[in-house]
Every structure is written in structure tokens, then in C-alpha cells.
C-alpha positions as CSV (number, residue, x, y, z in Angstrom):
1,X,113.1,84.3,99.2
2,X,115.7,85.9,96.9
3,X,118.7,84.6,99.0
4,X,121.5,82.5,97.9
5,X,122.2,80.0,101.2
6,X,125.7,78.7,99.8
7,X,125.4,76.7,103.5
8,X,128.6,74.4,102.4
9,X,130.7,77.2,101.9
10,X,129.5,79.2,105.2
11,X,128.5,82.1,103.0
12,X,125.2,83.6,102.9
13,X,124.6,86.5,100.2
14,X,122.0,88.8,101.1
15,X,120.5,87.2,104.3
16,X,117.3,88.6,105.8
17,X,117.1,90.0,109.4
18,X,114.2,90.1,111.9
19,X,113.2,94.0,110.8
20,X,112.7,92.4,107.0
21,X,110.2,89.6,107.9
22,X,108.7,91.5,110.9
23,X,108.1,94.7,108.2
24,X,106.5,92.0,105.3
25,X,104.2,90.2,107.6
26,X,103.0,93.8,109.0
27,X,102.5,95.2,104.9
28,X,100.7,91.5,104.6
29,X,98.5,92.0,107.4
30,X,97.9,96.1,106.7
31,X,96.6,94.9,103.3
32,X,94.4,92.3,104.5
33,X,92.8,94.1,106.8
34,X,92.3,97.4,105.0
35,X,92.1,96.4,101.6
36,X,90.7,92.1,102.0
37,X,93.6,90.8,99.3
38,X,96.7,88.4,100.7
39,X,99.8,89.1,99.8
40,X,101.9,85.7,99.2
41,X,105.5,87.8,99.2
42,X,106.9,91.2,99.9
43,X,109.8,92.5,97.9
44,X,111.9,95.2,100.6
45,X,115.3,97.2,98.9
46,X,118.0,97.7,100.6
47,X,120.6,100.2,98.7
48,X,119.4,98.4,95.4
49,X,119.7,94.6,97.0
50,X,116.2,93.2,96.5
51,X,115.4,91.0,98.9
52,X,111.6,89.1,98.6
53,X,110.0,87.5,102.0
54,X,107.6,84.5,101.6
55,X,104.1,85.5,104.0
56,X,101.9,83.3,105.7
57,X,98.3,84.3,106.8
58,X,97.3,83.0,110.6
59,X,93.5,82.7,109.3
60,X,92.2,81.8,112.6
61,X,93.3,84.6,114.3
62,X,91.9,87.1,111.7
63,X,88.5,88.7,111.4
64,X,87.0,91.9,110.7
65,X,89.0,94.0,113.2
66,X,92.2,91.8,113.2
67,X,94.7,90.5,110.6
68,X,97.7,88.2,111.3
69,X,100.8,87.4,109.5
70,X,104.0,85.7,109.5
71,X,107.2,85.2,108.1
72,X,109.7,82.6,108.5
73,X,113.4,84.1,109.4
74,X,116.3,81.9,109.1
75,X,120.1,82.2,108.4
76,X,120.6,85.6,109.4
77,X,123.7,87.1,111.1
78,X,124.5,87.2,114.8
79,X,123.4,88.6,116.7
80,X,120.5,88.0,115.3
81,X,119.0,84.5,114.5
82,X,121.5,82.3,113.1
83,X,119.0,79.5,112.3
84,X,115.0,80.1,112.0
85,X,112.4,81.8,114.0
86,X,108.3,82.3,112.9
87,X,108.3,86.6,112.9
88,X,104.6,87.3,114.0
89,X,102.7,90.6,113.4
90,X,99.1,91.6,113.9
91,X,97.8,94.9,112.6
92,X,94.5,95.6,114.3
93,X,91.8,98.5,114.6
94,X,91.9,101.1,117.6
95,X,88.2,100.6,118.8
96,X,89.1,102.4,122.0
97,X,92.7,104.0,123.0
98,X,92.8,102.7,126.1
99,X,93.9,99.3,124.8
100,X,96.8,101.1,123.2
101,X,99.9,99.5,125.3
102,X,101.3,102.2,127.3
103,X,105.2,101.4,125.6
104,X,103.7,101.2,122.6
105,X,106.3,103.2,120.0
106,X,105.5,106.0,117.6
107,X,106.4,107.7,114.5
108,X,106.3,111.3,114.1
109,X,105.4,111.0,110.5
110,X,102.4,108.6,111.5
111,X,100.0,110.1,114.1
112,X,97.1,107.0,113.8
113,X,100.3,103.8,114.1
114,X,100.9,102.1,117.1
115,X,103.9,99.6,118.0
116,X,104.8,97.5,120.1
117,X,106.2,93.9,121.4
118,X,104.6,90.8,122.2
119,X,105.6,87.2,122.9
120,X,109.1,86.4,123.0
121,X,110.8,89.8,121.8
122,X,113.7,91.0,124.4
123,X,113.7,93.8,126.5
124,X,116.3,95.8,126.5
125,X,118.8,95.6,129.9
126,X,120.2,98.6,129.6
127,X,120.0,101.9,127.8
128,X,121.1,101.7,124.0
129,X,121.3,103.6,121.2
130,X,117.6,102.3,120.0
131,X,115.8,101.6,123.0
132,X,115.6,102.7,126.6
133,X,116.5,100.3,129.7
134,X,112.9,98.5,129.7
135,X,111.9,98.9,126.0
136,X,111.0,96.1,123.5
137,X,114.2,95.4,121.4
138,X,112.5,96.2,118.0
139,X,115.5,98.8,116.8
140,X,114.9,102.2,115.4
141,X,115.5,101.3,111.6
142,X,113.3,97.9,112.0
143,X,110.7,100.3,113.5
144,X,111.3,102.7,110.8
145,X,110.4,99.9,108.0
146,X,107.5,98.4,109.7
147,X,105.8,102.0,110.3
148,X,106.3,102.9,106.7
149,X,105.1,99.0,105.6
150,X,101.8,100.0,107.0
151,X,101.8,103.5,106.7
152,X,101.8,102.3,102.7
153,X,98.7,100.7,103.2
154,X,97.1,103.6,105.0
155,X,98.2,106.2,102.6
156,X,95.8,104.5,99.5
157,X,93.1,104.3,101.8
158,X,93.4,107.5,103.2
159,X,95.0,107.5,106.3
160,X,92.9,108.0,108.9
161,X,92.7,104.6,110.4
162,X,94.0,104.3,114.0
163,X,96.0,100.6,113.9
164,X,98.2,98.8,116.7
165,X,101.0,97.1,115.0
166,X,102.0,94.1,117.6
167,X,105.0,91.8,116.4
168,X,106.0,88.9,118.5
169,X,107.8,85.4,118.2
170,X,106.0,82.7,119.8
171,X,109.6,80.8,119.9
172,X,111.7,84.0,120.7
173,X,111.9,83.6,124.5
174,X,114.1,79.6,123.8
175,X,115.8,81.0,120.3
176,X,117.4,83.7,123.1
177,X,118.3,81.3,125.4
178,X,120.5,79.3,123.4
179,X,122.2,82.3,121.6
180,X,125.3,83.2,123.5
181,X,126.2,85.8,120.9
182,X,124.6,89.7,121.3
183,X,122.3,88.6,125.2
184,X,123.8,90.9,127.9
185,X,121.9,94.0,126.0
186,X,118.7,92.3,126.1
187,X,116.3,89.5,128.0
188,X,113.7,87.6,127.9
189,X,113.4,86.7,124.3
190,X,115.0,88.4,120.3
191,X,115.6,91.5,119.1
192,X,113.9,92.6,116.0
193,X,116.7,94.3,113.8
194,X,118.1,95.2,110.8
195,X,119.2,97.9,108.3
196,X,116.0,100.5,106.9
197,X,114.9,99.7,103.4
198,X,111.6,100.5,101.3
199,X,109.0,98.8,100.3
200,X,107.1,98.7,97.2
201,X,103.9,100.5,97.1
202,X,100.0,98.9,97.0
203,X,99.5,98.6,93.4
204,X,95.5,99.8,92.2
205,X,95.6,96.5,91.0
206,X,95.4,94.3,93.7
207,X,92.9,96.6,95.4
208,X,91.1,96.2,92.0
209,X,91.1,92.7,92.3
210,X,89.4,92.6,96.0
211,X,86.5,94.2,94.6
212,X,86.3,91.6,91.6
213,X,86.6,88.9,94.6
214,X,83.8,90.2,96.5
215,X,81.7,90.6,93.5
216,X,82.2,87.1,92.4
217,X,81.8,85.5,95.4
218,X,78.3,87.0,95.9
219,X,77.5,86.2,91.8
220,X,78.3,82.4,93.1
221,X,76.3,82.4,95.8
222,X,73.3,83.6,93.8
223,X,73.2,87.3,94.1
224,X,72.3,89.6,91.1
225,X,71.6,92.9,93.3
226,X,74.7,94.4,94.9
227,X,75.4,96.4,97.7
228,X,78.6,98.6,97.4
229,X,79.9,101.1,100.1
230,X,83.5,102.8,100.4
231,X,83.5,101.6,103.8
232,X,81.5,101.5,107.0
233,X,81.3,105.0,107.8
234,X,77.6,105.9,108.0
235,X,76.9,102.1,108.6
236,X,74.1,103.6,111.1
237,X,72.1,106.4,109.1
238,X,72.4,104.2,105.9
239,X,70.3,101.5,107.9
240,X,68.1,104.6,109.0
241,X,67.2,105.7,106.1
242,X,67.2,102.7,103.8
243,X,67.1,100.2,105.5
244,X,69.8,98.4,104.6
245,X,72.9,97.2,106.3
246,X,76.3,97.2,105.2
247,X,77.3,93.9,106.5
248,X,77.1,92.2,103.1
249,X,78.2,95.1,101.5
250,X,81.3,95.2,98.9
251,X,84.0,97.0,99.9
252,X,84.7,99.7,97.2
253,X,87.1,101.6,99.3
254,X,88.2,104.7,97.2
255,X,87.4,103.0,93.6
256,X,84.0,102.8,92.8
257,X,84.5,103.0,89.4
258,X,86.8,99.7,89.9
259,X,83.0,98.7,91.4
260,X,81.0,99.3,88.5
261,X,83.3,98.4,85.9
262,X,83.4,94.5,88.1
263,X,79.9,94.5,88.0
264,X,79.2,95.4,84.5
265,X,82.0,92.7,83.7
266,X,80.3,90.1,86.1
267,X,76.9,90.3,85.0
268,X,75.7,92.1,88.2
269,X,72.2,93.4,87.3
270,X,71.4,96.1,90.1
271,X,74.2,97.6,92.0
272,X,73.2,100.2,94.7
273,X,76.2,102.2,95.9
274,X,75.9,103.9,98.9
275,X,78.2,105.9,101.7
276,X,79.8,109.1,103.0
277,X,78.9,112.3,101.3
278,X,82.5,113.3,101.8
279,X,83.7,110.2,99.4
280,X,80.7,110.0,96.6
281,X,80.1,113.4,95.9
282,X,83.5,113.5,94.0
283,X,81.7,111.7,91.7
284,X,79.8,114.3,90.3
285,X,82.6,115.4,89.2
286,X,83.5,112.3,87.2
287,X,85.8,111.5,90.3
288,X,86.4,107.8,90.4
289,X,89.0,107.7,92.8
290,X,88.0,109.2,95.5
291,X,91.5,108.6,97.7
292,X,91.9,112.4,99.3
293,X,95.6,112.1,98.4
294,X,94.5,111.1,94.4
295,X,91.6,114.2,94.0
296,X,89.6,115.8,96.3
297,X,87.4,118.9,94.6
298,X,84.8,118.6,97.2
299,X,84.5,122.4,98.4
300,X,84.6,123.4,94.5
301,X,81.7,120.8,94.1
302,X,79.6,122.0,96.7
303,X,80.3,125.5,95.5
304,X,79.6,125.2,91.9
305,X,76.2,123.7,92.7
306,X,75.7,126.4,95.5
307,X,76.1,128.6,92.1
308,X,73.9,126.8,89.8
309,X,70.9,126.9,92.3
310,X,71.1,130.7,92.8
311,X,73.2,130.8,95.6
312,X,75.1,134.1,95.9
313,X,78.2,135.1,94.8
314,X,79.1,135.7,99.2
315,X,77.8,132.2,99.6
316,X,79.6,130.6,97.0
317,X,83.4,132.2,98.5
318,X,81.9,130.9,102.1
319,X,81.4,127.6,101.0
320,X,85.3,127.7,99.4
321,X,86.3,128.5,102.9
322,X,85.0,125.2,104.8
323,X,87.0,122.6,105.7
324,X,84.6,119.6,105.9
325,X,81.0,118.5,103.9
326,X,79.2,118.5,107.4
327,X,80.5,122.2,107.6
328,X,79.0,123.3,104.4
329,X,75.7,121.2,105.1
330,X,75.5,123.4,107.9
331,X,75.7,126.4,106.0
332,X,73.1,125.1,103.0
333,X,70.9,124.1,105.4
334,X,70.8,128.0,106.7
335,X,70.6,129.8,104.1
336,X,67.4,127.0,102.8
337,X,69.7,125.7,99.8
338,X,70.9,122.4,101.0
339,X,67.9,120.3,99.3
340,X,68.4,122.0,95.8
341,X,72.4,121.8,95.9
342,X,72.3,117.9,96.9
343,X,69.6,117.6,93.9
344,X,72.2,118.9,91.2
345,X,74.7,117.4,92.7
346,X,72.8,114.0,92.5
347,X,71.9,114.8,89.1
348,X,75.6,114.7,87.9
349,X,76.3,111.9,89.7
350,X,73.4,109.8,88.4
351,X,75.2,111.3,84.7
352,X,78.7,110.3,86.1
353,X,77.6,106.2,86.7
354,X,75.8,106.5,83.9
355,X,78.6,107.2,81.6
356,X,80.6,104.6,83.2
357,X,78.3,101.9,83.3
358,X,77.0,102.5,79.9
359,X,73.8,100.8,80.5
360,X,75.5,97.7,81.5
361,X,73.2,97.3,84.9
362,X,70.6,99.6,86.9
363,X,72.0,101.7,89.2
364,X,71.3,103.6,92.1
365,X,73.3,106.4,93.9
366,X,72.6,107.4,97.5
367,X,74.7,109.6,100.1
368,X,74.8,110.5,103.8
369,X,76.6,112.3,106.8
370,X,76.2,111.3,110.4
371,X,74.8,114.5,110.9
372,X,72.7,115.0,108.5
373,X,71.8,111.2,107.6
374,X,70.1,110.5,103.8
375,X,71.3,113.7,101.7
376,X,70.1,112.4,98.1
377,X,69.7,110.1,95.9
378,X,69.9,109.4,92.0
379,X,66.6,109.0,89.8
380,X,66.4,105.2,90.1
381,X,67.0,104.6,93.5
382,X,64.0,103.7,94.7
383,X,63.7,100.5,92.1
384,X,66.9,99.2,93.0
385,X,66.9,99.4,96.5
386,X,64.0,97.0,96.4
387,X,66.1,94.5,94.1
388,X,68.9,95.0,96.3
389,X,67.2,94.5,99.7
390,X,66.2,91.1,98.8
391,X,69.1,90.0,97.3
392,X,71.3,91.2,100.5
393,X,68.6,90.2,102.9
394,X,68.8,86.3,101.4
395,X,72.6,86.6,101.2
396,X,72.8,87.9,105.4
397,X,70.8,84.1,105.4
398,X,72.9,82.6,103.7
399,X,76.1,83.7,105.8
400,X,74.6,82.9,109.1
């Protein structure tokens, strides 16, 4: 931490508050989860006064669905803690909405976020100008931070992700009872609080160095045959129609070319990258980061291709008018083009990986839709799939 704790003089410069820690730990654990790298510190502004929080990771209460951070708070300014308090936060997946907590808070600028309280955070006792009689104490600019904290997260990976946001204090419920300062507005435990700030946002370089991570642990454990996916999506029709499961798959998220250069770099002798149509086709477009809010160019894909088979100049203007690659499918598969287009589109991509792995490794390209399950595939495929089926298969032993 950045602070300067002059304790013999009673002065504190710069002292955190609840809404600081509570904001790191929930960027820490957004990051974790999404994006498998730990942050060790977050660095929050306020009006140009830097302030950097120290974050813990609670690795038995993570997993796949679930991350868990912490940061320690201590020597802050009544009413909130005066000495030190553990700020909790868990940022989880929304596997079904009806285990969204029915206080949970919102942000209008964040559709898929959920808040709300957990062990030892007050309620409020009476209506205030941040929370309703009955709501957690987490005040509106604390709220604020900790939305955007993980809204940063979501951004680079698109967005899309449903997540509950829970922050709690394990020790909040006694820290309350023995401050006499700030209690008739709330009960039962502390109020998470503090000024609005920003936080800095997820460099391409730590998400770069997940995807080394992953790479190298599977390169020490043997492997030589990769398996690389921008995420889960079409987990079922890639084991369909390939036969291979994304459980030991690297996470690319939106950089596969991150992906191949690690590979390349790592020695990694056949990588097979597989996933949603909507992500990879960029690539044929020598689209390497494939974040929607980086590049999109999917409808112009789809149409140039639609062009370059012979579809019609009507078709082509149709096909600029969808709104998602299942939509156009749809379409291709009509008017008896959808084989041909995925072909030259899988031809450019196969040029794309090519280029960037420069004959480094083998490769192999293969994409899908839940609809429409295996789309294409580039020329060699087929030969790595069967390099990387063993591989995976005796890593998924190996894990057990």
C-alpha cells in the first residue's frame, strides 16, 4: 500500500476506505476468473492521489465458476474502520438467474453485473441518501467503483458474461459492534464506503502471459500437441464433431495470435485451435484479436466470400444486413452456398496462421456454431487432430 501511516503523529495521508479494498479484491477476482492471471496489487486514483491495495487470493474457495479475493483494510477514517478488517469479494458465473439475490444492486451501464452483501456488511436502519431502509450498506460511489472494477474485466473479454459480485467481511458483524462512531444508520455488521475513483485498465500483457502459463504448464507435463479454444462456447458440438473436449484446452480468449506466437516460442509441435465461428472467422481476415470492441468485420467476411463463390450481388447486401453468423448460416445454407463460403473462408484462415506461425509448428484450424455444429476446417486438420487427441487424452489422465 501507497499510504504513509505517520501513527505517532495521528496523521494518516491518503488512507484507504472499505469501497477501495472491496473494488481491488473484486478487479482481482474478475481477472482470475475470466482471464486465469492473479493480480498481487491494484492501483485505484482518486482526483490524481494514487492509492495501491495489496490482494490476497482465497485459493480454496476458487474453481472454475468461482474466484475469491481479499484485501486487508486498516487505518481508515470513522466512520469507517479505524483499525483493520479482511474486505472479501467473490465474482462468480450466473449458471441460473434464480440464484441472483433478490437485493442484489445494479448498474445501468452494466446489464450482466450483480451486487450484493454477504457476511458481516450492515444494513441500513433507515432510509439514506445511498441505500433504502433494509439495503446492504455498500454506498453508491463504492458501488460505482466495484461495478466498473469488473465491468473492466468484462469489457476485454467481451462483455457478455453474467457475474454476481458478493463482498462480505467475515469479522464485520464484531468490528460494528465495538465502533460507537457512524452505528444508529446501520446494523448488523460495516458499511462499505468511500469516495468514486478509477482503476487502471487489464493490460494485453497480462492476458498474454495466462496463455504463456497454460502453454508451459502443459509443455512440463509432457505435452507437445495443444488444444486452444477462445472459450467454452461450442464445448458440446466441438466434442460432436471431433471428438475432443475442451477441458484441457488453453484458454485463448480473444488473442489467438498471443496463442500461436506462445507456442511457436515454447516449442509446441501441433496446436489445433478450435471454437465459435463468430470469434475465428475474424481471422481470415488477419484478425488476431478477436475482442468485438477491438475489430469485428464478420458480416464483411461472410459477404466478401459470399462474392467470391458467385453469390449475387442481392445476396451479398443481405448478408451485410444480418446481425449474427448463425443468421447468415441460415441464409447460405438456403440459397446452397454455405459449404463453398466456409471453404474460402477456411482457406484464408489456414493463410492467416500460416503467416503467423511461419512454419514454426503444424497447425490446424476448425470452427462451429451450436446450430450448425462443424462448419470447416483448414487443410491439415485432420493430421493434427490425431496428434492432439492423444496428447490431450494422456494429459485428462494425468489431471485426474
Amino acid at each position: 500500500m501507497d499510504r504513509f501511516d505517520a501513527r505517532d503523529s495521528g496523521l494518516i495521508i491518503s488512507p484507504l476506505t472499505t469501497g477501495d479494498c472491496a473494488a481491488a479484491a473484486a478487479r482481482a477476482a474478475a481477472a482470475s476468473l475470466l482471464f486465469k492471471f492473479d493480480y498481487e496489487y491494484v492501483t485505484i486514483q482518486h482526483d490524481g492521489n494514487t492509492r495501491t491495495i495489496s490482494v490476497y487470493k482465497d485459493a480454496e474457495k476458487c474453481n472454475n465458476n468461482e474466484s475469491h479475493f481479499y484485501a486487508v483494510m486498516e487505518g481508515g477514517m470513522a466512520p469507517d474502520i479505524r483499525e483493520k478488517a479482511d474486505i472479501h469479494v467473490s465474482v462468480s458465473k450466473v449458471t441460473d438467474f434464480r440464484n441472483v439475490a433478490s437485493k442484489a444492486f445494479m448498474d445501468v451501464r452494466y446489464g450482466n453485473l450483480f451486487l450484493y452483501a454477504g457476511e458481516g456488511i450492515g444494513i441500513a436502519a433507515t432510509d439514506t441518501a445511498t441505500a433504502k431502509r433494509g439495503q446492504a450498506l455498500i454506498e453508491k460511489d463504492a458501488r460505482k467503483l466495484i461495478f466498473d472494477a469488473v465491468a473492466g474485466v468484462c469489457e476485454i473479454s467481451d462483455g457478455a458474461q453474467p457475474l454476481l459480485i458478493k463482498v462480505s467481511c467475515p469479522e464485520g458483524t464484531l468490528i460494528a459492534a465495538k465502533q460507537a462512531i457512524g452505528q444508529n444508520g446501520f446494523m448488523g455488521g460495516i458499511g462499505i464506503m468511500g469516495n468514486y475513483g478509477t482503476i487502471s485498465s487489464v493490460h494485453q500483457r497480462d492476458i498474454a502471459s495466462s496463455i504463456e502459463n497454460q502453454i508451459q504448464t502443459q509443455i512440463e507435463m509432457g505435452v507437445k500437441s495443444i488444444l486452444v479454444s477462445p472459450g467454452d462456447y461450442c464445448a458440446d458440438k466441438i466434442y460432436e464433431g471431433i471428438h475432443v473436449s475442451l477441458k484441457t484446452a488453453v484458454n485463448c480468449f480473444n488473442f489467438p495470435g498471443s496463442a500461436i506466437d506462445a507456442a511457436c516460442d515454447a516449442g509446441v509441435e501441433n496446436l489445433l485451435l478450435v471454437g465459435n465461428v463468430g470469434k475465428l472467422v475474424k481471422m481470415a481476415a488477419g484478425i488476431m484479436n478477436t475482442n468485438s470492441y477491438a475489430s469485428d468485420g464478420r458480416r464483411e467476411i461472410f459477404a466478401a466470400h459470399t462474392a467470391i463463390v458467385g453469390g449475387t450481388s442481392s445476396q451479398v447486401r443481405t448478408v451485410m444486413g444480418c446481425t449474427t453468423c448463425d443468421e447468415i448460416l441460415a441464409l447460405l445454407n438456403n440459397w446452397g452456398l454455405r459449404d463453398r463460403v466456409m471453404a474460402s473462408i477456411m482457406s484464408k484462415i489456414n493463410e492467416a496462421v500460416g503467416r503467423r506461425c511461419n512454419g514454426r509448428l503444424r497447425y490446424g484450424v476448425a470452427l462451429f456454431s451450436e446450430e450448425f455444429g462443424l462448419l470447416g476446417a483448414t487443410a491439415d486438420t485432420r493430421n493434427v487432430l490425431v496428434k492432439v487427441s492423444q496428447d490431450q487424452y494422456a494429459l485428462s489422465l494425468k489431471l485426474k
